[in-house]
C-alpha positions as CSV (number, residue, x, y, z in Angstrom):
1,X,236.3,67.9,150.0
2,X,239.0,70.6,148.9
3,X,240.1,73.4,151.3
4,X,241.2,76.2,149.6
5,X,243.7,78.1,151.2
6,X,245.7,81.6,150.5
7,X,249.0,83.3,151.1
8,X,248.8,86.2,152.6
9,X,252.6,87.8,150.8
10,X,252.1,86.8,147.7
11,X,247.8,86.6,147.3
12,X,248.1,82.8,145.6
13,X,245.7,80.3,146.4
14,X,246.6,76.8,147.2
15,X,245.1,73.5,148.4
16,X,245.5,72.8,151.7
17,X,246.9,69.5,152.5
18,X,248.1,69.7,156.1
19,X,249.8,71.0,159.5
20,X,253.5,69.4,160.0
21,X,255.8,70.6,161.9
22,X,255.7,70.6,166.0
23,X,257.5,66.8,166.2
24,X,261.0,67.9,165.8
25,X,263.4,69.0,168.4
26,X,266.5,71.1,168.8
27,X,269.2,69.4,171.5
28,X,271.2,71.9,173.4
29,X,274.3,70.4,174.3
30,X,274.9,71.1,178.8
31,X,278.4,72.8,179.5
32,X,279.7,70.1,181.6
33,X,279.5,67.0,179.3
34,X,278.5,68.2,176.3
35,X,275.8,65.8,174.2
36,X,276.0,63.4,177.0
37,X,273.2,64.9,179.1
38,X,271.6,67.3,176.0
39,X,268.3,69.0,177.4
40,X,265.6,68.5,174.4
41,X,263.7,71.6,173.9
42,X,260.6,70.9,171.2
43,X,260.6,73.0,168.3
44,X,257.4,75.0,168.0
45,X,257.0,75.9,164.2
46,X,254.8,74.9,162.2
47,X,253.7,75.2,158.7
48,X,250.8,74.7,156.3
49,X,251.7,71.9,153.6
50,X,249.8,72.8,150.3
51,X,250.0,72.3,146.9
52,X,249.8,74.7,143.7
53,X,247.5,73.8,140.3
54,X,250.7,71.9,139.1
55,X,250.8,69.5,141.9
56,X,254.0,70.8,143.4
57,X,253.9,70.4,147.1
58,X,255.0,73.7,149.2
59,X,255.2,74.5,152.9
60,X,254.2,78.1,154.2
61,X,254.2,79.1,158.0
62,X,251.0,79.0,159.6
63,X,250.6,82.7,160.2
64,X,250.7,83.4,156.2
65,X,247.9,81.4,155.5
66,X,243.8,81.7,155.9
67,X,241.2,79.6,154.4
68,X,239.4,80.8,151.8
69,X,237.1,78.2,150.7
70,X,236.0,74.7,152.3
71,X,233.6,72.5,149.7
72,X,233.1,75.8,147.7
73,X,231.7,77.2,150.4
74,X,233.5,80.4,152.3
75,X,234.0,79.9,156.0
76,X,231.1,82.8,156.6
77,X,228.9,81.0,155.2
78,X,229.5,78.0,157.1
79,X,230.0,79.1,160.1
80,X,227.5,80.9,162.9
81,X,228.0,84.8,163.3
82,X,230.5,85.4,166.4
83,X,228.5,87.3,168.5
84,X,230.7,89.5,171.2
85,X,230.2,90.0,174.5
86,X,228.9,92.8,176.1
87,X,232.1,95.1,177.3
88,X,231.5,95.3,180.9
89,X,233.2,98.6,182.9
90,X,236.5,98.2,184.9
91,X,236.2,99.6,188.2
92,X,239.4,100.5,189.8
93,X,238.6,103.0,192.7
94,X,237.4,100.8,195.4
95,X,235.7,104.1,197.5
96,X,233.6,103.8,193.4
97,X,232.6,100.0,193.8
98,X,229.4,98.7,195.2
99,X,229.1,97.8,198.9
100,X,227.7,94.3,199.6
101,X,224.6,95.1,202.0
102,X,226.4,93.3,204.9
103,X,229.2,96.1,204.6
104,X,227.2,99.0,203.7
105,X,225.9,99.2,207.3
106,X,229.2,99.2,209.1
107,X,230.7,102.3,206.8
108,X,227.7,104.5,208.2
109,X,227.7,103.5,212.1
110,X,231.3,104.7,212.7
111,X,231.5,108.2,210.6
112,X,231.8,109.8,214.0
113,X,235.0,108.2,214.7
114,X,236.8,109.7,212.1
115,X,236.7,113.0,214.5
116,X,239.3,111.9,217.1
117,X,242.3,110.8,215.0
């Protein structure tokens, strides 16, 4: 079960071996006391361990890799066609929208009234 990945810079192919990254975290020392009361912010990188046809392991970010192969199978093949859905239109102008039938009724009685202001 190999997953065959590639890098999107440099066009080599790899096998994918894991995600690390996301455990560590960067301490920020506060003003008044220093590393006494350090906030811990998590650090959000993470990268793609693979290795090359020697064996050599590497670490690319995530972003610079896609899968190319799983079980010498592409992913298109494996996977159902995304079907999008259908684009519906953004109505803006509320004078444009649809009345509900319980509001339709009131914007007729009063046209009349429109005369004395």
């Amino acid at each position: 079960m190999a997953i065959i990945v590639q890098h999107l810079t440099t066009g080599n192919e790899y096998i994918f071996l894991g995600v690390s990254g996301g455990e560590s975290k960067n301490i920020l020392p506060t003003k008044m006391l220093g590393d006494f009361f350090a906030t811990e912010t998590p650090d959000k990188s993470r990268s793609v361990t693979v290795c090359d046809d020697q064996g050599r392991i590497l670490w690319f970010p995530v972003t610079e890799i896609i899968v190319v192969e799983v079980d010498g199978q592409k992913p298109e093949e494996l996977l159902p066609e995304i079907i999008a859905p259908e684009p519906v239109p953004l109505q803006l102008d509320k004078e444009n929208q649809p009345q509900s039938p319980e509001n339709q009724g009131n914007i007729d009685e009063f046209a009349e009234d429109d005369d004395w202001i």
